[in-house]
C-alpha positions in Angstrom: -39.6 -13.1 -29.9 -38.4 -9.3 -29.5 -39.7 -9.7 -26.1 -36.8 -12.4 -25.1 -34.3 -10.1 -27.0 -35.3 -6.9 -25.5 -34.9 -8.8 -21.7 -31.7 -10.2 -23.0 -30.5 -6.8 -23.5 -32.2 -5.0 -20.6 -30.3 -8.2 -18.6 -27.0 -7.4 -20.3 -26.9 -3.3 -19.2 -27.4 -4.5 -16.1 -24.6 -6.7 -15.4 -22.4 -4.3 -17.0 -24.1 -1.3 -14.7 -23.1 -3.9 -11.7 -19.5 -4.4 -13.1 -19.1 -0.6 -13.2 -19.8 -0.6 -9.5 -17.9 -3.2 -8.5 -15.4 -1.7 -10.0 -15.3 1.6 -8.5 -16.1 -0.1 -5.4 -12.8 -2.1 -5.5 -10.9 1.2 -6.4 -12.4 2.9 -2.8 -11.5 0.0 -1.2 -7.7 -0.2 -2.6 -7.5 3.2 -2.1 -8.5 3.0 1.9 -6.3 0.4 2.2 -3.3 2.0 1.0 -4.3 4.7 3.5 -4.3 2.6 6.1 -0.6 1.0 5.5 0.7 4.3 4.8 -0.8 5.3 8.3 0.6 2.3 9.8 4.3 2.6 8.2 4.0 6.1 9.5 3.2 5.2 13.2 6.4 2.7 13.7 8.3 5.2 14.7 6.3 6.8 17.4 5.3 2.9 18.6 9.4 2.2 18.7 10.0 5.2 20.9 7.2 4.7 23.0 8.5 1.1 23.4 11.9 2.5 24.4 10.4 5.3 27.0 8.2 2.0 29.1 11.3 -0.2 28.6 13.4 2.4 30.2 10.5 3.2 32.9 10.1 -0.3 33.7 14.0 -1.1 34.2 14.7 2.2 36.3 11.6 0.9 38.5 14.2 -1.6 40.4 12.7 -0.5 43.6 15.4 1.4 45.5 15.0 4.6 42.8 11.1 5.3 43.1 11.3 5.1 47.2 7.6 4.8 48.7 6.2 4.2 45.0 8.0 1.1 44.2 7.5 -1.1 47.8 5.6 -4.1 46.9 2.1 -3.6 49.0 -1.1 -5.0 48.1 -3.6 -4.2 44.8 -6.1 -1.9 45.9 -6.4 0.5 42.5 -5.1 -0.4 39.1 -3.7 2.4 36.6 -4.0 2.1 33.2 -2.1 4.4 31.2 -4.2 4.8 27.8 -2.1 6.0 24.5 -4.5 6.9 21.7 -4.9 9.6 18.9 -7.8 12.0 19.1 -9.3 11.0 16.3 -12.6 8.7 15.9 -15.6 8.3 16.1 -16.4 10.8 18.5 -14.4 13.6 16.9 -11.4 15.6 17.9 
C-alpha cells in the first residue's frame, strides 16, 4: 500500500516539475515574440522609405532620362538588388 502512495507522490512532483517548465518555457517564448514585433514596428519606417526610393527610381526610369540604360534590348543578365541586415546566422 505505501508503495502505490509513494508512486502517487513521486507521479505528482513530476507533473508539477513539468508545469514549472512549461511555464518558464512559455515566458521565453512571449518574451521572443515581443522582440520580434518590437523589431518589426521598428523596421516600418526604413521599409516605407525604401518603398519611396524604388517608387521614385522606377517612375524616373521612363526611358528618355537613363539614355543607353533604359532602351528596351533583350535579357541576357538579371540584377538582383539584395536589401538585408548583417545579422544571422553567419555573423556580422
Amino acid at each position: 500500500m505505501s508503495g502505490a502512495l509513494k508512486e502517487v507522490r513521486n507521479r505528482i512532483y513530476s507533473i508539477n516539475n513539468t508545469q514549472q517548465i512549461t511555464k518558464a518555457m512559455k515566458m521565453v517564448s512571449a518574451a521572443k515574440l515581443r522582440r520580434a514585433q518590437d523589431a518589426i514596428i521598428k523596421m516600418r519606417p526604413y521599409a516605407q522609405k525604401l518603398q519611396e526610393m524604388l517608387s521614385n527610381i522606377v517612375s524616373n526610369s521612363d526611358g528618355s532620362a537613363g539614355g543607353a540604360l533604359t532602351k528596351e534590348r533583350a535579357i541576357e543578365k538579371v540584377l538582383l538588388i539584395v536589401v538585408t541586415s548583417d545579422r544571422g546566422l553567419c555573423g556580422g
